[in-house]
C-alpha positions in Angstrom: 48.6 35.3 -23.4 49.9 34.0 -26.7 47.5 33.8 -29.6 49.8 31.1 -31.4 49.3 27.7 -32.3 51.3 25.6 -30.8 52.0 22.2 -32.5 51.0 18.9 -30.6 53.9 16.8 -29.1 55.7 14.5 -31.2 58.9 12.0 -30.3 59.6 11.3 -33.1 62.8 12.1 -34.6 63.2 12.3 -38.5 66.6 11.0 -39.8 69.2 14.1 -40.8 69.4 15.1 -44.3 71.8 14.4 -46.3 70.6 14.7 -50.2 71.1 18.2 -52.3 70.9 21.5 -50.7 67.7 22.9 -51.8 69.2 25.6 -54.7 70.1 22.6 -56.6 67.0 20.7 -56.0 65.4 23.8 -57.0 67.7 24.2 -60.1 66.6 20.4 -61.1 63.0 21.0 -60.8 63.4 24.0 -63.0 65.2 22.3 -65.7 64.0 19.0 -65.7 60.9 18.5 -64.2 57.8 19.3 -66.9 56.5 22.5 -65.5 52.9 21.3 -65.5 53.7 19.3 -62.0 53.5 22.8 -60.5 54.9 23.3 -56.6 52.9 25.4 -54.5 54.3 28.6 -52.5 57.2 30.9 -53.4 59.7 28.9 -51.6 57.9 25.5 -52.5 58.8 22.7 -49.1 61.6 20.5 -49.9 60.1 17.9 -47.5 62.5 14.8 -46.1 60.7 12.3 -44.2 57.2 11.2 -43.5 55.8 9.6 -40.1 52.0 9.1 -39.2 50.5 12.5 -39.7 54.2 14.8 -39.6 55.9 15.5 -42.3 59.7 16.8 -42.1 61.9 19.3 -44.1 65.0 19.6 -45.4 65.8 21.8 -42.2 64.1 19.3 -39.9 60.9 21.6 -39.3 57.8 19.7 -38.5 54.5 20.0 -40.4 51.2 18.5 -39.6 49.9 17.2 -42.7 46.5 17.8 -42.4 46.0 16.2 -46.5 47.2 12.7 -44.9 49.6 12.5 -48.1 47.0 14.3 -51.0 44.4 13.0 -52.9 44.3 8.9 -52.4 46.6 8.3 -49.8 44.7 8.0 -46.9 46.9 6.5 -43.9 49.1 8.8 -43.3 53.3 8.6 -43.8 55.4 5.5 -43.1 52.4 4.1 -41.1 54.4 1.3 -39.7 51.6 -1.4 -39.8 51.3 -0.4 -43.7 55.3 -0.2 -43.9 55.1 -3.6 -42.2 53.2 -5.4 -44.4 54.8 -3.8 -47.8 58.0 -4.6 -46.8 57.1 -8.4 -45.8 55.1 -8.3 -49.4 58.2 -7.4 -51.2 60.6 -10.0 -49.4 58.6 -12.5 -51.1 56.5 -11.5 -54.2 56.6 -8.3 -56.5 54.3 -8.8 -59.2 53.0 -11.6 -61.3 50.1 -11.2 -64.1 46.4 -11.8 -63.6 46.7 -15.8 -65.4 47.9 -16.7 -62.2 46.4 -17.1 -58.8 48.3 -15.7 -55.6 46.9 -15.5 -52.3 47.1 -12.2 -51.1 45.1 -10.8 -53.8 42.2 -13.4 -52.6 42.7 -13.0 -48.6 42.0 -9.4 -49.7 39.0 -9.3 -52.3 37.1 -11.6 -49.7 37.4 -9.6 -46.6 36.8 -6.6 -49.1 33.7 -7.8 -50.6 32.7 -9.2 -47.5 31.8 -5.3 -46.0 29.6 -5.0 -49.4 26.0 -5.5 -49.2 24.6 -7.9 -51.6 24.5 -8.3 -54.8 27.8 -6.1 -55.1 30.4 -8.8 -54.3 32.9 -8.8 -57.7 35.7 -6.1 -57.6 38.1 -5.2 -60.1 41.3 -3.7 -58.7 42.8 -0.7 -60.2 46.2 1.1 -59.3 45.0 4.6 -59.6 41.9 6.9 -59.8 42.4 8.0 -63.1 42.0 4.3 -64.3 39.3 3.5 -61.7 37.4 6.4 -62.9 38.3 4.9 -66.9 36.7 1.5 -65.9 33.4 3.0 -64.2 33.2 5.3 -67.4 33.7 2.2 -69.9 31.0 0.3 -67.8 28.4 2.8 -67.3 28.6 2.8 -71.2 29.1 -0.5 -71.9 25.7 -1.6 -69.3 23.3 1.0 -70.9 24.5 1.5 -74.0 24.6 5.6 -73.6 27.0 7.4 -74.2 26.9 11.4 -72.9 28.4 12.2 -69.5 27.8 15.3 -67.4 30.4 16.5 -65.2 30.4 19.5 -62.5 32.3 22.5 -63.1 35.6 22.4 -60.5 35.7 18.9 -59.9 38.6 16.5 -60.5 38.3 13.0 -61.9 41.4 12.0 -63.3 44.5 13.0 -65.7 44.3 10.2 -68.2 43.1 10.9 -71.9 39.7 9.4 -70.9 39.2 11.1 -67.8 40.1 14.5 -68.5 36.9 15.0 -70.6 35.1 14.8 -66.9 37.8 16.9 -64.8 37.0 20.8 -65.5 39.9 22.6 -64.0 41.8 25.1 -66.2 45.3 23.6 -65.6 44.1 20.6 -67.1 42.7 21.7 -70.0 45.0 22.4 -73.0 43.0 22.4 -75.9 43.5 19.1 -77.5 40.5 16.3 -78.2 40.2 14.1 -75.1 37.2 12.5 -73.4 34.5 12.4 -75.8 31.2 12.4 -74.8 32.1 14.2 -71.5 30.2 17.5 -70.8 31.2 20.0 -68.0 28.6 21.7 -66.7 27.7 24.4 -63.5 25.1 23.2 -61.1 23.8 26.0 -58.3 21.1 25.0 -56.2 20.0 22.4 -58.7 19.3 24.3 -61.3 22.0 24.3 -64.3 22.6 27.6 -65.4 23.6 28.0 -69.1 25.8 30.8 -69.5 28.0 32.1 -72.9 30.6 29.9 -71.4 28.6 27.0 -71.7 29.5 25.9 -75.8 33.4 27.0 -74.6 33.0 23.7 -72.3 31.5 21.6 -75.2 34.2 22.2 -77.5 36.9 21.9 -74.5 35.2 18.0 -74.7 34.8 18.0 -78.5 31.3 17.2 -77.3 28.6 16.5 -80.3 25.1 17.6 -78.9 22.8 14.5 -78.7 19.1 14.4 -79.4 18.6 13.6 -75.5 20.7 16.6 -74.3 19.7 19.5 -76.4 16.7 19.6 -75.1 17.5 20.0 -71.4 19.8 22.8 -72.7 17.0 24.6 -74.2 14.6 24.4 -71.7 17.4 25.8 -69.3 18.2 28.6 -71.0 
């Protein structure tokens, strides 16, 4: 009996590739692609085409893509209902500016709001998380005029200037000012523990101790 995985069935068939072999792609990425959008693996995938939940290399080898396309993407590749629709957006409108009124934006804010219970019925669209995660920030602040925000240790909440005061992973902290007011902290079974580490995170925030934090600190340690 064979202990391998076998991949499910699949018909379809990903178009041949045709773009640079992958020692110049490689070559490229080393020389000008900033280093800090890291690839993963020793031999990183060069990776061709997209469709549903496959993913295709260079080589034509079939992956399942069990991230559905990484972090916000959350339909899969090429889905051809979403490929549909972009493609009949683009035929007739790119982009305008928020003076104006356009009816796709409305069709879509109604049947959105429309899943929302009540009173939570006004959206404001963003493009990314990063500047979702800016506008909650700004808001929080702005509505109860505080100011100090906790984070947990490991989590991700964004690469912008604001946002990476919250985010406390190592490759996204490189020792200049950003996110003021943003404190990154460890929580184990509800209890914060305060270790040496602990004023290493306020200063990665260039975090001034407030009157309402210090004493939690305190009283943990």
């Amino acid at each position: 009996l064979s202990t391998q995985a076998k991949m499910p069935p699949c018909d379809f068939v990903p178009e041949k590739y045709e773009s640079y072999p992958y020692e110049r792609m490689q070559k490229i990425r080393e020389q000008n692609i900033a280093p800090s959008l890291r690839t993963y693996y020793k031999r990183p995938l060069l990776l061709h085409q997209g469709h549903m939940q496959w993913l295709f290399d260079h080589e034509g080898r079939r992956y399942l893509d069990l991230f559905a396309g990484i972090v916000t993407v959350s339909v899969g590749h090429c889905h051809p209902k979403v490929t549909m629709a972009t493609q009949k957006q683009l035929a007739r409108l790119w982009h305008t500016t928020n003076i104006y009124m356009y009816p796709a934006i409305h069709e879509y804010v109604e049947k959105l709001t429309s899943l929302f219970p009540d009173p939570l019925k006004v959206v404001y669209l963003t493009n990314s998380g990063s500047e979702a995660n800016d506008l909650a920030m700004f808001m929080a602040r702005l509505h109860t005029h505080n100011f100090d925000i906790i984070s947990l240790r490991g989590g991700y909440h964004g690469g912008s200037p604001y946002t990476l005061g919250l985010t406390s992973l190592t490759s996204y902290k490189h020792g200049v000012a950003n996110g003021f007011g943003c404190t990154t902290v460890r929580i184990f079974f509800f209890i914060i523990w305060v270790t040496n580490s602990l004023f290493e995170y306020f200063s990665n925030c260039h975090f001034l101790l407030s009157s309402t934090l210090w004493p939690l600190i305190k009283t943990a340690v």
